[in-house]
Biopython code that builds the backbone (N, CA, C, O; Angstrom):
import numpy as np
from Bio.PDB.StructureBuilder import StructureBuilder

atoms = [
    (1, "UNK", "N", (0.837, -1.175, 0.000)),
    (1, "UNK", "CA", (0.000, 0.000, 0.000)),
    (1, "UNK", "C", (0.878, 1.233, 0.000)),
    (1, "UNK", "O", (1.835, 0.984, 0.733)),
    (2, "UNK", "N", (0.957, 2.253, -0.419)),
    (2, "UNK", "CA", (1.520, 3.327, -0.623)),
    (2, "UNK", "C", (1.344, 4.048, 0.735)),
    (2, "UNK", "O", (1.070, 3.575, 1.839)),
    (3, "UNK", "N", (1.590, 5.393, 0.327)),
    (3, "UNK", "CA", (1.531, 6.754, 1.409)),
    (3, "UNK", "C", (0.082, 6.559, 1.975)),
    (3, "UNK", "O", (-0.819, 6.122, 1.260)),
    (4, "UNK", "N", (-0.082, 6.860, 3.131)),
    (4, "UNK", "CA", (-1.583, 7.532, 3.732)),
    (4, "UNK", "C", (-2.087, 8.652, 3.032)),
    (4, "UNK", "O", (-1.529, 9.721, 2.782)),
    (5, "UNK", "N", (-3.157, 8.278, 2.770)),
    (5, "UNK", "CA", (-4.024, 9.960, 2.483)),
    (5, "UNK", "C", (-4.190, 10.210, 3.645)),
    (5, "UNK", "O", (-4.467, 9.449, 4.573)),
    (6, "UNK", "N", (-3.905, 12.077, 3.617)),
    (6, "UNK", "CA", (-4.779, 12.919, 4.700)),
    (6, "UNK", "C", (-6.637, 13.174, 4.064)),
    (6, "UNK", "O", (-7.060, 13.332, 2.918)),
    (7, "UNK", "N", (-7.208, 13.127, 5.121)),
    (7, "UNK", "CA", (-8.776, 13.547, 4.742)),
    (7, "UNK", "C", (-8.607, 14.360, 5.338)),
    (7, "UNK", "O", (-7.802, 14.405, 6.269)),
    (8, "UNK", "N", (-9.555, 15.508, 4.842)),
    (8, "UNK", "CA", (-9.742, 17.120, 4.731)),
    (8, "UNK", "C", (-10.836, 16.860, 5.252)),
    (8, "UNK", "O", (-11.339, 15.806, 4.863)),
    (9, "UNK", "N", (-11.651, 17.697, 6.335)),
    (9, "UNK", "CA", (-13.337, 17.913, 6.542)),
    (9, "UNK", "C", (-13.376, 19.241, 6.806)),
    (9, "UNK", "O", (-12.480, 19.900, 7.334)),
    (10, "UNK", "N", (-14.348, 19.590, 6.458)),
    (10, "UNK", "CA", (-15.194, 21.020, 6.631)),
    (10, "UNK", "C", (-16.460, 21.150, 7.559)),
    (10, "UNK", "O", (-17.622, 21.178, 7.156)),
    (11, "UNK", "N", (-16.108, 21.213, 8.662)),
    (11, "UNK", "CA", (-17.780, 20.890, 9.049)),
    (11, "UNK", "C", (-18.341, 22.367, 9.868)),
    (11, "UNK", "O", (-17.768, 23.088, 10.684)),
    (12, "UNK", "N", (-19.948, 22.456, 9.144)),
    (12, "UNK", "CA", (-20.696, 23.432, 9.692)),
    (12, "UNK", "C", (-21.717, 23.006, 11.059)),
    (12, "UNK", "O", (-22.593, 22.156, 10.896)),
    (13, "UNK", "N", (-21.594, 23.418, 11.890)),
    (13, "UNK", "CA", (-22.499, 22.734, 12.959)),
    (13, "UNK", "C", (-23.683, 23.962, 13.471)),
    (13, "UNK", "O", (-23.230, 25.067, 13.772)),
    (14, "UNK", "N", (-24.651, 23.813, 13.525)),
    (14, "UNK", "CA", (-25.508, 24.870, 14.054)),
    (14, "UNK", "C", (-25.785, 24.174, 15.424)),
    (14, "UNK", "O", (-25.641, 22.952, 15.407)),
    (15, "UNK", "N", (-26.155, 24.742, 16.604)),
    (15, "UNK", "CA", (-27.412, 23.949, 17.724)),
    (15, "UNK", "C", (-28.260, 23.322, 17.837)),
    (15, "UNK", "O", (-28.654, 22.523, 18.687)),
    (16, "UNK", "N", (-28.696, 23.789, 16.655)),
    (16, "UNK", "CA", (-30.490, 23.040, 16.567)),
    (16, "UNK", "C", (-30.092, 21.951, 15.774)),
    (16, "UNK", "O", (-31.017, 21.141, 15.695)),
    (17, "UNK", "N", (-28.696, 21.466, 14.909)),
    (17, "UNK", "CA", (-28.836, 20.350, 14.373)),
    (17, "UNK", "C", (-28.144, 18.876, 15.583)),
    (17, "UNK", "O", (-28.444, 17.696, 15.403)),
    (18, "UNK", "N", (-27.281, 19.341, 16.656)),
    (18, "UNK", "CA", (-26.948, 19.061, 17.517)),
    (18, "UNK", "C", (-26.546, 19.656, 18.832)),
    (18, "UNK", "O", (-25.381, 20.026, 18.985)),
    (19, "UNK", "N", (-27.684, 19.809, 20.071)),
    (19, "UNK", "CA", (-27.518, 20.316, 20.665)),
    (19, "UNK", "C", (-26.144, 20.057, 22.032)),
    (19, "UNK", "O", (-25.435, 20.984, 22.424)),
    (20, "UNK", "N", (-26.067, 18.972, 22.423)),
    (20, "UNK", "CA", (-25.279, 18.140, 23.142)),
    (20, "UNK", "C", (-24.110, 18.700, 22.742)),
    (20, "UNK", "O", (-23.426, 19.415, 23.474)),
    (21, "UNK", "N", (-23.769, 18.341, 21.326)),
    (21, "UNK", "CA", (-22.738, 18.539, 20.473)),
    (21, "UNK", "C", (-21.895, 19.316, 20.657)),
    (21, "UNK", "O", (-20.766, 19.260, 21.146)),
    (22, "UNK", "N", (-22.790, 20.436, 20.032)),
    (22, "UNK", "CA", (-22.468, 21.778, 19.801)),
    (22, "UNK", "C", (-22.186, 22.171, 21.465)),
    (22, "UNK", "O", (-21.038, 22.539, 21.715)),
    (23, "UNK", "N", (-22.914, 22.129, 22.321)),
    (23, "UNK", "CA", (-22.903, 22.905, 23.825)),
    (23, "UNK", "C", (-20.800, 22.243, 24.216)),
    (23, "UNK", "O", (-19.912, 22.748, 24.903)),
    (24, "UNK", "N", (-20.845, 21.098, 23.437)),
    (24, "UNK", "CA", (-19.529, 20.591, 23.981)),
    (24, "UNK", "C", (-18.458, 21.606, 22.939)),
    (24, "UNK", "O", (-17.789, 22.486, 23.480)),
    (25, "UNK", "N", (-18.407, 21.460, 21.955)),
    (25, "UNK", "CA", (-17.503, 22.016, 21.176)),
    (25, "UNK", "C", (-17.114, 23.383, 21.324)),
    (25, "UNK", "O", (-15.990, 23.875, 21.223)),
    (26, "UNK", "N", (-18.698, 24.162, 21.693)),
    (26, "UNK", "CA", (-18.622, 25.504, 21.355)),
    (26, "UNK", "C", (-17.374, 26.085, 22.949)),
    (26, "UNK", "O", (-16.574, 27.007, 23.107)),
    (27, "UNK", "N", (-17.768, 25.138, 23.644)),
    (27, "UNK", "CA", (-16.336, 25.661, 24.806)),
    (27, "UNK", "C", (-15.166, 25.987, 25.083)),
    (27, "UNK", "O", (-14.505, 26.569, 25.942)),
    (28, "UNK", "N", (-15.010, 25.036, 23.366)),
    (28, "UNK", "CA", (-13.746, 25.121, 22.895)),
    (28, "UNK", "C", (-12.917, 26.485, 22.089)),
    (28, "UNK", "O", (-13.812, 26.765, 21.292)),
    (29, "UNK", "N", (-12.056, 27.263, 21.861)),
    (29, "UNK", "CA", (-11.908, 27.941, 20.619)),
    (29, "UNK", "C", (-11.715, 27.476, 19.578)),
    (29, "UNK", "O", (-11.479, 26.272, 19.483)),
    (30, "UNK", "N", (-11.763, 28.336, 18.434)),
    (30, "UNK", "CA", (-11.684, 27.825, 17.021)),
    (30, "UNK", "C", (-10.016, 27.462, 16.799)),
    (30, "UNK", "O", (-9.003, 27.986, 17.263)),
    (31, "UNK", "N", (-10.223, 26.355, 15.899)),
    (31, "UNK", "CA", (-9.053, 25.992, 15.783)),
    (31, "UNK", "C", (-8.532, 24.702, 15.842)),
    (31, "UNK", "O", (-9.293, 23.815, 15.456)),
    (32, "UNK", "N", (-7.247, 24.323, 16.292)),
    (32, "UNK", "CA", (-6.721, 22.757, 16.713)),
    (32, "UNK", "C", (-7.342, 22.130, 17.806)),
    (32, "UNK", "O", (-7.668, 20.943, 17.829)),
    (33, "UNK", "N", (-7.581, 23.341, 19.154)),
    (33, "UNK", "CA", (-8.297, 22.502, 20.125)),
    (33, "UNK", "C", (-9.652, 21.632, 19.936)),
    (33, "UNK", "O", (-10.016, 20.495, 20.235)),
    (34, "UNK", "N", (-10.039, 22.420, 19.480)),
    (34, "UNK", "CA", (-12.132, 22.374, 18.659)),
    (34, "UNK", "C", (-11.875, 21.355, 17.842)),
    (34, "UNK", "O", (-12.812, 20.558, 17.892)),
    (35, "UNK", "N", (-10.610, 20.844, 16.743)),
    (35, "UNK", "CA", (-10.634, 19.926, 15.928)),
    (35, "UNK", "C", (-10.424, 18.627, 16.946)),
    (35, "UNK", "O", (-11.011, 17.548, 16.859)),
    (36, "UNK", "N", (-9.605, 18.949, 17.762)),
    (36, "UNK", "CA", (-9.206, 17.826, 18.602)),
    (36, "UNK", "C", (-10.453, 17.192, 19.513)),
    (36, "UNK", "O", (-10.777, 16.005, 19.563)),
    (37, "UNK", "N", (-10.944, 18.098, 20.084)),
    (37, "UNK", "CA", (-12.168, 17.667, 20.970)),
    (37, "UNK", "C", (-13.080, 16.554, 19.837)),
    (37, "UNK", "O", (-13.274, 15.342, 19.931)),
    (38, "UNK", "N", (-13.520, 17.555, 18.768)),
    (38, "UNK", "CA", (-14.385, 17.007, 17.551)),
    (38, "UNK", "C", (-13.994, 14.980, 17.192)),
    (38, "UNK", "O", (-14.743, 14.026, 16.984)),
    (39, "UNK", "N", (-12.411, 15.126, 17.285)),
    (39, "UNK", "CA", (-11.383, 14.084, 16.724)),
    (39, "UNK", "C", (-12.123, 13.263, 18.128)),
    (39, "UNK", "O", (-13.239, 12.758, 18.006)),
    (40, "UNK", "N", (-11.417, 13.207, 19.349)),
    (40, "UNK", "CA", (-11.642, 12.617, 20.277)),
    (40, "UNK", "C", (-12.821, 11.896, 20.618)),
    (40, "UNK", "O", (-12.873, 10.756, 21.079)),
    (41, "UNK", "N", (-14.158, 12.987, 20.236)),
    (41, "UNK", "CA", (-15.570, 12.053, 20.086)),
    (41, "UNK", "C", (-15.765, 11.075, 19.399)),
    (41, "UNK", "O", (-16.424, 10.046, 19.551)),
    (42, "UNK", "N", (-14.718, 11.736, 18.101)),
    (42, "UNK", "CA", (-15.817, 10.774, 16.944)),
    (42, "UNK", "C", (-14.869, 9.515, 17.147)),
    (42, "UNK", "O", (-15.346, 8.519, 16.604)),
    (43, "UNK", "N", (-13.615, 9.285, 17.803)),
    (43, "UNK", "CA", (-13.147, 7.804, 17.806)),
    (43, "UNK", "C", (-13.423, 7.333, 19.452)),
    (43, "UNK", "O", (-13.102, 6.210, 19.842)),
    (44, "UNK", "N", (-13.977, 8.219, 20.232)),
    (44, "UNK", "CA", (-14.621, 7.384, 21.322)),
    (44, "UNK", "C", (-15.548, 6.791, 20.498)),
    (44, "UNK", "O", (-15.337, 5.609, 20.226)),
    (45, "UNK", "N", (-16.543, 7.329, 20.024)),
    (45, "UNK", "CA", (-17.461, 6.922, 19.426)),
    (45, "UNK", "C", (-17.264, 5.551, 18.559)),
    (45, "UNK", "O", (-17.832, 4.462, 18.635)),
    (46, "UNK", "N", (-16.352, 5.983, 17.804)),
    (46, "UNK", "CA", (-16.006, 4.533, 16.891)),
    (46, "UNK", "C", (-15.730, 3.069, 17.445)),
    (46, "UNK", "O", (-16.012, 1.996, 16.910)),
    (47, "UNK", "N", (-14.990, 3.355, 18.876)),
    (47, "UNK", "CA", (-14.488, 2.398, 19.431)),
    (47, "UNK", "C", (-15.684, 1.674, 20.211)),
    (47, "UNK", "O", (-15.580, 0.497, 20.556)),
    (48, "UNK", "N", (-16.817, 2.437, 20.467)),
    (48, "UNK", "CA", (-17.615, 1.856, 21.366)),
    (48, "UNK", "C", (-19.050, 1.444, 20.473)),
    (48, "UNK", "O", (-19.990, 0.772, 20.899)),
    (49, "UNK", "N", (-18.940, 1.931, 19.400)),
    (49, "UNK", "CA", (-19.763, 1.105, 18.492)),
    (49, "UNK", "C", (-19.068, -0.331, 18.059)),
    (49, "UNK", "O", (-19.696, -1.326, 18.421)),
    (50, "UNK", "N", (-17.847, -0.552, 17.329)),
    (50, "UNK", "CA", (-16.873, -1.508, 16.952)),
    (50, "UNK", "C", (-16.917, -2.778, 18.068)),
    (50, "UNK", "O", (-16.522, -3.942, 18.005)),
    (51, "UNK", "N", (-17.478, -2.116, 18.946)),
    (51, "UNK", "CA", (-16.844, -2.932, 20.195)),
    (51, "UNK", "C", (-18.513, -3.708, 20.547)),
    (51, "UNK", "O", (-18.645, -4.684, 21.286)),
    (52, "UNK", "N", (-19.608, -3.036, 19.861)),
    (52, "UNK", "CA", (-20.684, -4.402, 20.180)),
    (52, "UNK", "C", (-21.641, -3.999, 21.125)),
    (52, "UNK", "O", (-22.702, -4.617, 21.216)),
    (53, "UNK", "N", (-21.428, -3.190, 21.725)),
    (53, "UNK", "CA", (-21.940, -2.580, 22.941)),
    (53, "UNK", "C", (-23.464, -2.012, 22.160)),
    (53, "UNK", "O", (-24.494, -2.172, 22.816)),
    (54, "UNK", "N", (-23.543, -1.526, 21.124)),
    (54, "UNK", "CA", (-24.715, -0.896, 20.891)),
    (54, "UNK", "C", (-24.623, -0.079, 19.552)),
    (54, "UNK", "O", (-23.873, 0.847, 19.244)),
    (55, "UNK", "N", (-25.657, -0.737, 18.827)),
    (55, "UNK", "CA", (-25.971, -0.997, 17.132)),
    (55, "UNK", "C", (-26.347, 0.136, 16.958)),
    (55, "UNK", "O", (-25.856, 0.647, 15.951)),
    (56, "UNK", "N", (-27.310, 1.030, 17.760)),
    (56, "UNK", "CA", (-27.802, 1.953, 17.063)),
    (56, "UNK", "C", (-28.925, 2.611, 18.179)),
    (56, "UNK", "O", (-29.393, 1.977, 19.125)),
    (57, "UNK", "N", (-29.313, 4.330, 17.773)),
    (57, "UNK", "CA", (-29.415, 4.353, 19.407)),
    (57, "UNK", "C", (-30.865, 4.251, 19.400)),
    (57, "UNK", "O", (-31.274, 5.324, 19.842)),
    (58, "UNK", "N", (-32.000, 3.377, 19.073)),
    (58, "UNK", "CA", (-33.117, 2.784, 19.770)),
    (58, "UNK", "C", (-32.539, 1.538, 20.485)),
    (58, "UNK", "O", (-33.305, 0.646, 20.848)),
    (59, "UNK", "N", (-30.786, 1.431, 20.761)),
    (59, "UNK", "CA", (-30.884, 1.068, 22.185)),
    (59, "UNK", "C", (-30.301, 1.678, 23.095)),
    (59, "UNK", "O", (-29.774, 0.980, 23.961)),
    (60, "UNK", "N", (-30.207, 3.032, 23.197)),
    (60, "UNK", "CA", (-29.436, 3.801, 23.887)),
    (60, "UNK", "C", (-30.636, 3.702, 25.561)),
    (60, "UNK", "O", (-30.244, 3.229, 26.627)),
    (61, "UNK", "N", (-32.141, 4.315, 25.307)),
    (61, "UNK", "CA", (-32.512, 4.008, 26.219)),
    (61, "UNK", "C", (-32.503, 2.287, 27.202)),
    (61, "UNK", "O", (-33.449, 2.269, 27.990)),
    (62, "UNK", "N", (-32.009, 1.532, 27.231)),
    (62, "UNK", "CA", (-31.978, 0.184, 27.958)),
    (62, "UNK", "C", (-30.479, 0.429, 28.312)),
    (62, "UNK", "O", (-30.019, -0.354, 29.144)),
    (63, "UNK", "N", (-29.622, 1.405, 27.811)),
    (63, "UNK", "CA", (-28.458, 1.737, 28.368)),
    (63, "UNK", "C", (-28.703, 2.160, 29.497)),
    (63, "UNK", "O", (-28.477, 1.145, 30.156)),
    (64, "UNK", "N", (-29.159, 3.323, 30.586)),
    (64, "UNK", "CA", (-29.754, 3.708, 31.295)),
    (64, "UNK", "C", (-30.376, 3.121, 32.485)),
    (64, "UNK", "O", (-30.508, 3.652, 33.588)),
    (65, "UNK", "N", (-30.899, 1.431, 31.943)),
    (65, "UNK", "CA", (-30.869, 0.863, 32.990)),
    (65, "UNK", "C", (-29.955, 0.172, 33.545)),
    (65, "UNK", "O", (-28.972, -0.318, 32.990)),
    (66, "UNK", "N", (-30.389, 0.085, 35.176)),
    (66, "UNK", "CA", (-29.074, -0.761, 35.625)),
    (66, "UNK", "C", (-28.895, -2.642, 35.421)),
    (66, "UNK", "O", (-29.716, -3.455, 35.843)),
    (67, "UNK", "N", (-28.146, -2.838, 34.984)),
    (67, "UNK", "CA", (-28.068, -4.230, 34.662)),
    (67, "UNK", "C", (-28.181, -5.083, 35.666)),
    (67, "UNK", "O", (-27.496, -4.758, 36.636)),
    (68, "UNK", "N", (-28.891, -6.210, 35.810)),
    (68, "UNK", "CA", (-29.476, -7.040, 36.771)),
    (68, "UNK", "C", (-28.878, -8.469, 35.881)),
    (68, "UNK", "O", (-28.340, -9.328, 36.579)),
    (69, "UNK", "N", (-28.939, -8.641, 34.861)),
    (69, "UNK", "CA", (-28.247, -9.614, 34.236)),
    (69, "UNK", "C", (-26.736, -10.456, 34.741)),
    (69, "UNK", "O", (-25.728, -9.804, 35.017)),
    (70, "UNK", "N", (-26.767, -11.906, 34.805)),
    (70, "UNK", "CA", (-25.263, -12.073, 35.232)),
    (70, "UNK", "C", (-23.988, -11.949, 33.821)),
    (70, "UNK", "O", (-24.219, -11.466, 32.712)),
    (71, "UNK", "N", (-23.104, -12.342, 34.138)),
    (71, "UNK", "CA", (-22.549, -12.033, 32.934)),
    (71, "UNK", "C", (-22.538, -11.325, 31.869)),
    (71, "UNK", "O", (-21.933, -11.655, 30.849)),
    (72, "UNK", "N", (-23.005, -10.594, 31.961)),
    (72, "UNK", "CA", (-23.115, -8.981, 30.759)),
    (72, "UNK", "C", (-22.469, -8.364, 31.355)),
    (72, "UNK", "O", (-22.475, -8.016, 32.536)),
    (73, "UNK", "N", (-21.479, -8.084, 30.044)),
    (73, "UNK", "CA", (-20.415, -6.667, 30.356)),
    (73, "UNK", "C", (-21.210, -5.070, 30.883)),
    (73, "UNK", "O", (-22.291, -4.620, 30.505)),
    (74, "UNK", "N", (-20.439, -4.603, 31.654)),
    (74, "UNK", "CA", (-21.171, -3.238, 32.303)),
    (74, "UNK", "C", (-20.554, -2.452, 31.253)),
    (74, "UNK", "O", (-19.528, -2.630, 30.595)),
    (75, "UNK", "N", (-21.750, -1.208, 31.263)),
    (75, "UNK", "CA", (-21.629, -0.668, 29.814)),
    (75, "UNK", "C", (-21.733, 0.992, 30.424)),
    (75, "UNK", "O", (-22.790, 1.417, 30.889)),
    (76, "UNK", "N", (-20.281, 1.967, 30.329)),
    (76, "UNK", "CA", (-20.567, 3.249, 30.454)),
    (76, "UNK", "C", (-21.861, 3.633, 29.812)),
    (76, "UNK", "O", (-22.076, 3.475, 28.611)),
    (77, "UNK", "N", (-22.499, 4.014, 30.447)),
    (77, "UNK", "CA", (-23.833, 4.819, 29.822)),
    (77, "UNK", "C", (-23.555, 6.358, 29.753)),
    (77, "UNK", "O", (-24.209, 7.110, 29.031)),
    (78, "UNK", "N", (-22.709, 6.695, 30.422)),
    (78, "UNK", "CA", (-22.754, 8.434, 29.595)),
    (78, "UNK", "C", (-21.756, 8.706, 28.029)),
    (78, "UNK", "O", (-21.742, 9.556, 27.140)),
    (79, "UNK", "N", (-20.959, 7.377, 28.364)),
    (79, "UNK", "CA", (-20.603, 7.087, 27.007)),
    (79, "UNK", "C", (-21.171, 6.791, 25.868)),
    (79, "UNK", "O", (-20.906, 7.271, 24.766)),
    (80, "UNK", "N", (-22.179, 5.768, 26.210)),
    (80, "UNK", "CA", (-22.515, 5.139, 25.291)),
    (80, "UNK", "C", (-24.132, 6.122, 24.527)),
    (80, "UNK", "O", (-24.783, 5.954, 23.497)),
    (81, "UNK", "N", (-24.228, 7.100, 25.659)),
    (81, "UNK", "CA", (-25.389, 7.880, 25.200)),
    (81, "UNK", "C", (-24.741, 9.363, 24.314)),
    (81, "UNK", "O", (-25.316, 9.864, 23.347)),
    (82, "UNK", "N", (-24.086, 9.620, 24.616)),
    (82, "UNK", "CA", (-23.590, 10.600, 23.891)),
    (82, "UNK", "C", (-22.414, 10.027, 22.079)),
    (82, "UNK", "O", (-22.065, 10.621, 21.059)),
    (83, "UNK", "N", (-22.250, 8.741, 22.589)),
    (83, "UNK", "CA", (-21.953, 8.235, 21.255)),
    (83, "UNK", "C", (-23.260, 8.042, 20.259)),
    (83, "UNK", "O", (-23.227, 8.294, 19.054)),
    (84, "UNK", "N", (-24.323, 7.590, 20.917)),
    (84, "UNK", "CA", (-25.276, 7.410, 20.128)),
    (84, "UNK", "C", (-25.631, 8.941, 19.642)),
    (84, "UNK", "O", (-25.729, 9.190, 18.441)),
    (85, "UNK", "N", (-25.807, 9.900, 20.596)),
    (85, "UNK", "CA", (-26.080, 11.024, 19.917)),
    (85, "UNK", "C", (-25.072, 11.585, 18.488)),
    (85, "UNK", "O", (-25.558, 12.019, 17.444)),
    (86, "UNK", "N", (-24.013, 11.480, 18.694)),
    (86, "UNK", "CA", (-23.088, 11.949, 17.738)),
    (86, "UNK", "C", (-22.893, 11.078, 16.648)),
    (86, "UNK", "O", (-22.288, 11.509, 15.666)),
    (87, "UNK", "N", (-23.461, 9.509, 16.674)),
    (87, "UNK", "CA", (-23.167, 8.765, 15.893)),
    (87, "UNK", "C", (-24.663, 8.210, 15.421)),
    (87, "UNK", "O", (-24.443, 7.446, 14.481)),
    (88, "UNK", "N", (-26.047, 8.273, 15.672)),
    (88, "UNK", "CA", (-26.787, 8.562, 15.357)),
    (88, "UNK", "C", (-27.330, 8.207, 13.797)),
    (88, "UNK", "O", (-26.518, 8.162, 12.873)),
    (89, "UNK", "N", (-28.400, 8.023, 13.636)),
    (89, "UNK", "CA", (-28.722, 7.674, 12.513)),
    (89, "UNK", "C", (-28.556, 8.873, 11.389)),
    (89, "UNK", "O", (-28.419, 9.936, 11.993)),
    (90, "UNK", "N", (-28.523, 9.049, 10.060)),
    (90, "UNK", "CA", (-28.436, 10.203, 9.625)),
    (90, "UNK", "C", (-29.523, 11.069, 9.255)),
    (90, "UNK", "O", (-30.596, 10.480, 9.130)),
    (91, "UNK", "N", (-29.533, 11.988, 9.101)),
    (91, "UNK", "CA", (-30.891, 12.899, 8.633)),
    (91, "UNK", "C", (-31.194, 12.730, 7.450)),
    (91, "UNK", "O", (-30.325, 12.794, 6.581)),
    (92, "UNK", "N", (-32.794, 12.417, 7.089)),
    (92, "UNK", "CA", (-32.796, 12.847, 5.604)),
    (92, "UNK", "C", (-32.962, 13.521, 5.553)),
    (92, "UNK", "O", (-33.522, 14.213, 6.404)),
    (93, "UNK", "N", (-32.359, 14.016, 3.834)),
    (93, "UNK", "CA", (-32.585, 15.524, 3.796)),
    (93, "UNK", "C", (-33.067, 15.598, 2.273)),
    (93, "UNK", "O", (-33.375, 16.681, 1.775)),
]
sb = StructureBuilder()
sb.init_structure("model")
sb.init_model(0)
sb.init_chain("A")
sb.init_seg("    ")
for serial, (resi, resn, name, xyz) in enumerate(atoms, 1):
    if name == "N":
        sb.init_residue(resn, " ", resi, " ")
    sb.init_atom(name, np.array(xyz, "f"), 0.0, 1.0, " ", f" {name:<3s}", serial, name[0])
structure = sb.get_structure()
């Protein structure tokens, strides 16, 4: 395989299209930090989808509850709810 490509993104974010989101980012300044925070979600995110924990978020609510089950892995839920938010099904548009 050759060199790595770099990927380029441009992203516009308003509030109303993510509120969670945005309330996190906007804390940030513009720039490397704001890219980094942005970076940091989206591969928490990746890792905790990859990982099985949760397909998609109509199961984010059963995250929330506390597990009574034996043997089931315990599952960050403020993780796993804010991944679902950011990782989320997409909008049509």
């Amino acid at each position: 395989m050759g060199t790595p490509i770099t990927i380029r993104l441009s992203v516009e974010l308003e509030r109303a299209d993510n509120p969670p989101l945005y309330d996190d980012l906007i804390k940030f300044p513009k720039g490397p930090r704001r890219v980094n925070r942005l970076r940091t979600l989206a591969y928490a995110g990746l890792v905790l989808q990859q990982s099985g924990q949760t397909t998609s978020t109509m199961e984010a609510p059963c995250l929330s509850k506390p597990n009574s089950e034996p043997n089931t892995p315990n599952q960050d839920t403020v993780a796993a709810l804010a991944s679902m938010e950011l990782f989320g099904p997409s909008r049509n548009e």
